[in-house]
One Martini backbone bead per residue (centre of mass of N, CA, C, O) as a GRO file, in nm:
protein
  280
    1UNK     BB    1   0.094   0.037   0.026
    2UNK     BB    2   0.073   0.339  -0.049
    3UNK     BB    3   0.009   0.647   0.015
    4UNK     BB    4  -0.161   0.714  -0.216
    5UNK     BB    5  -0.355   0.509  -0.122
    6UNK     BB    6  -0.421   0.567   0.167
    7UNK     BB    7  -0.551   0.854   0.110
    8UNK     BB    8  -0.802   0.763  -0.037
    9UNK     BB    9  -0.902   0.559   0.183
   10UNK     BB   10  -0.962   0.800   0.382
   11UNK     BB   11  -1.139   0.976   0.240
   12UNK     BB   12  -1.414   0.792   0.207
   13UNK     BB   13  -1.446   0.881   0.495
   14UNK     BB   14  -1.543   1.020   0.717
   15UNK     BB   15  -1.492   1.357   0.817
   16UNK     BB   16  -1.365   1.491   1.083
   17UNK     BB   17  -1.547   1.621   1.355
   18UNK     BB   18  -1.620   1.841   1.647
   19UNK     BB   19  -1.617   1.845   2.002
   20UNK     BB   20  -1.675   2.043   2.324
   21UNK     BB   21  -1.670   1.976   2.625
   22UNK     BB   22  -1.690   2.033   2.933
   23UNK     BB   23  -1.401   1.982   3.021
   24UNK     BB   24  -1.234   2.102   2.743
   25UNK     BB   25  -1.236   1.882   2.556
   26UNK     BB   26  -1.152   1.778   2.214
   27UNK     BB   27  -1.338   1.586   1.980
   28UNK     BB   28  -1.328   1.388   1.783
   29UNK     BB   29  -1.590   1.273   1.499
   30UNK     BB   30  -1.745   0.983   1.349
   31UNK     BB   31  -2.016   0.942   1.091
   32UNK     BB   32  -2.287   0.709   1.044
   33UNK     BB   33  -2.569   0.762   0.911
   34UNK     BB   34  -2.909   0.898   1.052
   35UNK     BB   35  -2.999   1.085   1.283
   36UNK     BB   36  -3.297   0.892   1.310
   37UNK     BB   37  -3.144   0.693   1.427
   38UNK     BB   38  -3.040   0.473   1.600
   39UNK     BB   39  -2.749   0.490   1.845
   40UNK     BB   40  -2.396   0.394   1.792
   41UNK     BB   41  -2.144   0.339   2.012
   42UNK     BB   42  -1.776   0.336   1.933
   43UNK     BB   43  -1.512   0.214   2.090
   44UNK     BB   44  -1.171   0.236   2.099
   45UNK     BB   45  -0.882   0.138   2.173
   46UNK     BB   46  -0.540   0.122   2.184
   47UNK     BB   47  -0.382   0.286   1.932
   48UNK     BB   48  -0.616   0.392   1.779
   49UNK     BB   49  -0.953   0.469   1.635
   50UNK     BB   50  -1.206   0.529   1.432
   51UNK     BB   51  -1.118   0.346   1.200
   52UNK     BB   52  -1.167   0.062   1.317
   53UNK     BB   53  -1.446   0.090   1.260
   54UNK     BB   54  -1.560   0.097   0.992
   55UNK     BB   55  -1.661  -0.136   0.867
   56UNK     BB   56  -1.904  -0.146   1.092
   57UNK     BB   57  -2.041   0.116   1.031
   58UNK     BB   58  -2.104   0.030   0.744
   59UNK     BB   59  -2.295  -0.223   0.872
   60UNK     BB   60  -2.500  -0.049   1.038
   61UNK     BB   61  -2.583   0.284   0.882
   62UNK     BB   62  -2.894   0.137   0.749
   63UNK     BB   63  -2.976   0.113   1.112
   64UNK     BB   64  -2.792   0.343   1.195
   65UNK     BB   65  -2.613   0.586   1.418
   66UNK     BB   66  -2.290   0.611   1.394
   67UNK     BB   67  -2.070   0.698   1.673
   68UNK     BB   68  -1.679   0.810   1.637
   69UNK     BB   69  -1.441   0.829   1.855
   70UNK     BB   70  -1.170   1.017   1.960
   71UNK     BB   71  -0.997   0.938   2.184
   72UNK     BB   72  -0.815   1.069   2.385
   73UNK     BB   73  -0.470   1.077   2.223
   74UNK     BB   74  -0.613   1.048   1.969
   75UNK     BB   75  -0.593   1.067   1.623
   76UNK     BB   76  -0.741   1.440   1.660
   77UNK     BB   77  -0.772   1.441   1.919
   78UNK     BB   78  -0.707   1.573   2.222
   79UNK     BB   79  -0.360   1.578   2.423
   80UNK     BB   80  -0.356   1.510   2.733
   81UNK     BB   81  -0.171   1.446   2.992
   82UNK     BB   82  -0.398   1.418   3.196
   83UNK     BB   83  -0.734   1.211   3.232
   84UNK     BB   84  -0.740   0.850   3.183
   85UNK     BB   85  -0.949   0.716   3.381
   86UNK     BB   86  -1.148   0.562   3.311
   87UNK     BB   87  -1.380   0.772   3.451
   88UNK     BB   88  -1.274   1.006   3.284
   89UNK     BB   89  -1.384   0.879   2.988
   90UNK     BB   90  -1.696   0.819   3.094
   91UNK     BB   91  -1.756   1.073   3.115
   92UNK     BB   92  -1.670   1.174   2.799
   93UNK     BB   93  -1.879   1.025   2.662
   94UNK     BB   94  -2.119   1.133   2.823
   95UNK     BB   95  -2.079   1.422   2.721
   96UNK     BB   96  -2.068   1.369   2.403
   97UNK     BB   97  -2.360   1.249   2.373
   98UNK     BB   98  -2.485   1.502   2.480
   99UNK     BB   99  -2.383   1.719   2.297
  100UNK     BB  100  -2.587   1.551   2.051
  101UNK     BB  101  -2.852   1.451   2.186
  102UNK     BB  102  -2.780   1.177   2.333
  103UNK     BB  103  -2.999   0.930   2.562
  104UNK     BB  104  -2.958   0.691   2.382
  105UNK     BB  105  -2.728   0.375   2.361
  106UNK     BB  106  -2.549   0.154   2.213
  107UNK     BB  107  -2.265  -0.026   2.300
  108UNK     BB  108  -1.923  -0.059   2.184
  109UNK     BB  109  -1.632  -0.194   2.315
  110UNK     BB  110  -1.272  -0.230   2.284
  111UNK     BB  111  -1.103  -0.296   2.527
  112UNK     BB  112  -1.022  -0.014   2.640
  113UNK     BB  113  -1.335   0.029   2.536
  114UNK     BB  114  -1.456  -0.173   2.737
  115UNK     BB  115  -1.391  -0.015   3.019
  116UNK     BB  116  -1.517   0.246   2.936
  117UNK     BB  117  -1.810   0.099   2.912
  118UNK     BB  118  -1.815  -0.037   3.180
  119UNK     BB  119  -1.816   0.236   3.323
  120UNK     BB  120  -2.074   0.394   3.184
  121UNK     BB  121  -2.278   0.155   3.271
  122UNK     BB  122  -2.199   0.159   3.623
  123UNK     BB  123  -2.271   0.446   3.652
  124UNK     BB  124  -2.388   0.789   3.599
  125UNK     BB  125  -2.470   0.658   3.302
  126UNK     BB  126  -2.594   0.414   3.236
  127UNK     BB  127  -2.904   0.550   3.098
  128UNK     BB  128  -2.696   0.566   2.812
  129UNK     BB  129  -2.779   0.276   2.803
  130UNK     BB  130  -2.908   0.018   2.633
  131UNK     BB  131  -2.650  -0.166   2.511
  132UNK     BB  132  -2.381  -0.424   2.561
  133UNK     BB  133  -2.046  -0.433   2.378
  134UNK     BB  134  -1.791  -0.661   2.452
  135UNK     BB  135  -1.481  -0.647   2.322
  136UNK     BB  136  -1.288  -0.775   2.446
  137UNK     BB  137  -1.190  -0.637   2.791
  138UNK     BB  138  -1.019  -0.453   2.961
  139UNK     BB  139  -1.050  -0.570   3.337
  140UNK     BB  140  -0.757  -0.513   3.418
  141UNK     BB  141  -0.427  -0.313   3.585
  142UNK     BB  142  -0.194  -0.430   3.700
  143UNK     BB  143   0.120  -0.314   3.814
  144UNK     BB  144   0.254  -0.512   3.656
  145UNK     BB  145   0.120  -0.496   3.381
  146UNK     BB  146   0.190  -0.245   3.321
  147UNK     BB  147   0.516  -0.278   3.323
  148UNK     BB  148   0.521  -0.464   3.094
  149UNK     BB  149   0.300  -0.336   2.838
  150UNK     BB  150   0.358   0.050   2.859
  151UNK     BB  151   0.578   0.066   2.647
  152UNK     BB  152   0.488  -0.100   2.404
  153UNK     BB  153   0.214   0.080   2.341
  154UNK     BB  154   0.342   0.370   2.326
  155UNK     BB  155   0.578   0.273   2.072
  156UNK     BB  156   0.298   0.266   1.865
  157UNK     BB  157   0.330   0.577   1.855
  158UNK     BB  158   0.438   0.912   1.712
  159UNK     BB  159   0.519   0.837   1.438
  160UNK     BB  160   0.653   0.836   1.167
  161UNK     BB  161   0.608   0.792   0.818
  162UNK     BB  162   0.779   0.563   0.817
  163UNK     BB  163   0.773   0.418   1.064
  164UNK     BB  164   0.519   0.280   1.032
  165UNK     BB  165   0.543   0.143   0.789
  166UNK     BB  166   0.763  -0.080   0.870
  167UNK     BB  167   0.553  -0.202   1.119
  168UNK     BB  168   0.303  -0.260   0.995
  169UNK     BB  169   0.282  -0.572   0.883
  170UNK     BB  170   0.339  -0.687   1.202
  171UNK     BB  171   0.022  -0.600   1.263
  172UNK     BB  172  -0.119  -0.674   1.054
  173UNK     BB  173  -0.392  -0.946   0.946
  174UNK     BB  174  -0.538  -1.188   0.871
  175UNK     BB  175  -0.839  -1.030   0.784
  176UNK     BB  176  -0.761  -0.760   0.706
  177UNK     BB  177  -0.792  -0.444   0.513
  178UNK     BB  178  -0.683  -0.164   0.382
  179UNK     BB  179  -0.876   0.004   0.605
  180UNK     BB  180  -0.753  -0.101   0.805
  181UNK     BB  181  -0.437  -0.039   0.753
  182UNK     BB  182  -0.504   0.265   0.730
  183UNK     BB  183  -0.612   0.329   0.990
  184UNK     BB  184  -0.350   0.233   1.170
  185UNK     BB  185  -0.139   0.434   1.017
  186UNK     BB  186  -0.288   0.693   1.160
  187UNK     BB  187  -0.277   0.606   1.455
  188UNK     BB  188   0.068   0.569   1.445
  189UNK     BB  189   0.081   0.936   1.395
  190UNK     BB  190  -0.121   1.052   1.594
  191UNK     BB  191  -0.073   0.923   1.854
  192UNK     BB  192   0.021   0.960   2.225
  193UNK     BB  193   0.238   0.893   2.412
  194UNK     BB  194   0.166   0.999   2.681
  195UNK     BB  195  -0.116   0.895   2.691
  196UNK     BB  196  -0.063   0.601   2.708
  197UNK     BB  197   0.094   0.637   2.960
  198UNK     BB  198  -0.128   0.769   3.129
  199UNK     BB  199  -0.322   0.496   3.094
  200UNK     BB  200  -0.118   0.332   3.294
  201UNK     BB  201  -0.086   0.516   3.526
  202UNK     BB  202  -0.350   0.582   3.620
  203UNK     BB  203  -0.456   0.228   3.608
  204UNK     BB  204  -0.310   0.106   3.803
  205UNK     BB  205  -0.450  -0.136   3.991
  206UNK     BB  206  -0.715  -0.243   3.814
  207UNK     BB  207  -1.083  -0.337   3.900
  208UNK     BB  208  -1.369  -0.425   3.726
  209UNK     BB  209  -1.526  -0.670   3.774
  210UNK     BB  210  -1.729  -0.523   3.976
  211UNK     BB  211  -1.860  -0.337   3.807
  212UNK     BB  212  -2.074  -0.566   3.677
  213UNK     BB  213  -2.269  -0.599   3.889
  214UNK     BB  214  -2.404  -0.276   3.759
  215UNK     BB  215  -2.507  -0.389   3.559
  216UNK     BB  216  -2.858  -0.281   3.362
  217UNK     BB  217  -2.777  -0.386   3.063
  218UNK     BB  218  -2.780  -0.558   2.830
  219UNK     BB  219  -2.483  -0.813   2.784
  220UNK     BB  220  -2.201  -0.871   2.571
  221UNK     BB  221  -1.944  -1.085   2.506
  222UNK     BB  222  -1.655  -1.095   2.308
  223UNK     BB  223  -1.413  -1.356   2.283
  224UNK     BB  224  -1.104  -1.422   2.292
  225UNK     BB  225  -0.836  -1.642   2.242
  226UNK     BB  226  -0.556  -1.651   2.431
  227UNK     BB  227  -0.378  -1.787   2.276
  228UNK     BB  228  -0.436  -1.514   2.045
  229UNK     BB  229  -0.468  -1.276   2.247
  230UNK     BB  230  -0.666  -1.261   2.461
  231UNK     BB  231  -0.766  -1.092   2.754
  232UNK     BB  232  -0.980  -1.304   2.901
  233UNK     BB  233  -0.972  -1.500   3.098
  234UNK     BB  234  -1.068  -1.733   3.271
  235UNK     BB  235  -1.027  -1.640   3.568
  236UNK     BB  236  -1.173  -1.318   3.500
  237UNK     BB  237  -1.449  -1.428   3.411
  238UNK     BB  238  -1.546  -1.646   3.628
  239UNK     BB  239  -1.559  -1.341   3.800
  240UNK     BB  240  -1.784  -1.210   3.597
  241UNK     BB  241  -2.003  -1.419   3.651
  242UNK     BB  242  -2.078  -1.330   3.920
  243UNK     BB  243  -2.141  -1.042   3.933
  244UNK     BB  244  -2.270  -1.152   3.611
  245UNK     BB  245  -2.521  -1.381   3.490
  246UNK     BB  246  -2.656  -1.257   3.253
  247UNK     BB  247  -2.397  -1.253   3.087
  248UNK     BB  248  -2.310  -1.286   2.764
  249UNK     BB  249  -2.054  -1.520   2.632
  250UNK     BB  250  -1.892  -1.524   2.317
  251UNK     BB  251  -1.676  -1.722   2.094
  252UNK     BB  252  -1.441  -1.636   1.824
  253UNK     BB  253  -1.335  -1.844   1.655
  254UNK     BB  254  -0.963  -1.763   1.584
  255UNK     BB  255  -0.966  -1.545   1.746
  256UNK     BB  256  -0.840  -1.221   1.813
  257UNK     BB  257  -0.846  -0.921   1.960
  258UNK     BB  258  -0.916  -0.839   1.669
  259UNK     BB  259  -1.226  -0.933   1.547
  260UNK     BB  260  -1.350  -0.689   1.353
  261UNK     BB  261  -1.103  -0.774   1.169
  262UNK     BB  262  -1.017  -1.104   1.166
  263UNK     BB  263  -1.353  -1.164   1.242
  264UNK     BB  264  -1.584  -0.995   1.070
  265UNK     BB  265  -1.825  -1.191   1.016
  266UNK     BB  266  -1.878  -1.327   1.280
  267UNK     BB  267  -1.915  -1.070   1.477
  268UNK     BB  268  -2.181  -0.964   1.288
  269UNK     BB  269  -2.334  -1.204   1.355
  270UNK     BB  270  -2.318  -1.165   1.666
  271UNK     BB  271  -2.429  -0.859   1.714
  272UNK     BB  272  -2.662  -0.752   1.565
  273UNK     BB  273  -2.847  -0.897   1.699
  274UNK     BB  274  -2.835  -0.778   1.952
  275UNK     BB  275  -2.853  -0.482   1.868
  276UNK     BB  276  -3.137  -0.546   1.793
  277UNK     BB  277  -3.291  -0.775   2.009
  278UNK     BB  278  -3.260  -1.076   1.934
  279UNK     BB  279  -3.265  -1.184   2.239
  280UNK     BB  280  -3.579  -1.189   2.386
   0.00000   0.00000   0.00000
C-alpha cells in the first residue's frame, strides 16, 4: 500500500467533525448512518481510532446513526497530558454523547474502550446505555501487568509516517483490509505516546471485574481467544460471571484481540443480532 493508496483510502471515510466537552476537552469524531436512526456507539481500543471500526460502522450505517469518536490522546482528538482514568473517560463519553443531544445508545467497546464502556454502564450515567456489547475488554490492569507492557503500547504511536509504514507489516494480521490497514497506519502516526503512558499510569492496580455487577443493561461479551492473544482471562471471566449471572459471553473460534477486524463476519454475525435486540 502506497501512501497515495492510503491517502484515497482515507478520503472515502466520513470526515473528522469535532466537539467540545464540558471537560474543556476537544473530541473528533466520525458519523455514519442517519440522525434520525437509533444511534450507535463504538469506542475504540488503545493505539487505534475511529478509524478501526469503520467495517463495523459502514454495516451498522443502514439501520442505525454510528457515532465513533477518537477517545483523547488519539486520532484528530486533544492530547491532554492526564485525565485518563476509566472513569475520567467515561465521564467524557457520556459529556460526548450529552453534546449530540444521544438520550440513549447501543454502545460497542473493544479492548481499552470495552473498560471505559463498562465504566459508563456501571456508573453515573449507566442510563445512557440500551444494550452493551464488549469485545474482548480489558478488565483490569495490575501494577505488574502495567510495568510490563505500558512501554510497548506507548512504542507503538508518535511516530514518523515512514517509521508506522516499516512497522505496519508486523501488525497487519490475515483478515485486515487495506481500510484496516490504512486506518491502524493513521492511529500510529496521529496516536500521542505520552497519553498512551499517563493511560497505563493512571489505571494500574484497576479491577473492573466488581463493576460488572452494577451493569443494569443487556450486555454480551465476545471474547477472544488467550491462545491467540485475547486478553480475558479463564480466570478473570470466572469472576466476572459471579458478578454479573445475566452477561451472555460468545467466543469467536480462531479469532485474536482485534475480533472485529480479523473476524469481521463471524463478529457482525455475533453483535448485529444482539444490537438488535434480537436476543429477548
Amino acid at each position: 500500500m502506497t501512501p497515495t493508496d492510503d491517502d484515497q483510502i482515507l478520503a472515502r471515510f466520513p470526515q473528522p467533525q469535532h466537539v467540545d466537552l464540558p471537560s474543556g476537552v476537544r473530541l473528533a469524531y466520525r458519523e455514519w448512518g442517519s440522525l434520525d436512526a437509533p444511534p450507535v456507539l463504538l469506542i475504540h481500543g488503545i493505539t487505534s481510532s475511529s478509524l478501526s471500526w469503520a467495517r463495523v460502522a459502514a454495516a451498522l450505517a443502514p439501520r442505525y446513526r454510528v457515532l465513533v469518536p477518537d477517545n483523547k490522546g488519539h486520532g484528530d482528538s486533544a492530547r491532554p497530558p492526564s485525565g485518563y482514568r476509566f472513569d475520567d473517560q467515561a465521564e467524557e463519553t457520556a459529556g460526548f454523547l450529552h453534546t449530540l443531544g444521544v438520550e440513549r445508545a447501543r454502545v460497542v467497546g473493544h479492548s481499552w474502550g470495552g473498560a471505559i464502556a463498562v465504566s459508563l454502564a456501571s456508573g453515573d450515567h449507566a442510563d445512557l446505555v440500551e444494550r452493551l456489547v464488549l469485545e474482548d475488554p480489558l478488565v483490569g490492569l495490575s501494577q505488574q501487568r502495567r510495568a510490563q507492557i505500558g512501554a510497548g503500547y506507548s512504542a507503538q504511536v508518535g511516530l514518523t509516517r515512514a517509521e508506522a509504514e516499516v512497522r505496519l507489516p508486523a501488525v497487519v494480521k490475515p483478515g485486515w483490509t487495506d481500510e484496516d490497514a490504512a486506518g491502524k497506519l493513521d492511529a500510529m502516526v496521529k496516536g500521542s505516546r505520552a497519553a498512551v503512558e499517563a493511560v497505563f499510569a493512571e489505571n494500574g492496580g484497576s479491577d473492573l471485574r466488581p463493576r460488572y455487577a452494577h451493569l443494569r443493561c443487556p450486555a454480551l461479551m465476545v471474547r477472544a481467544a488467550p491462545d491467540l492473544g485475547g486478553i480475558v482471562s479463564d480466570a478473570a471471566l470466572a469472576d466476572i460471571r459471579r458478578f454479573a449471572p445475566a452477561l451472555r459471553v460468545t467466543a469467536v473460534s480462531g479469532a485474536d484481540h482485534n475480533i472485529h477486524r480479523t473476524r469481521f463476519d463471524d463478529f457482525m454475525a455475533t453483535v448485529e443480532p444482539f444490537l438488535d435486540g434480537q436476543d429477548r
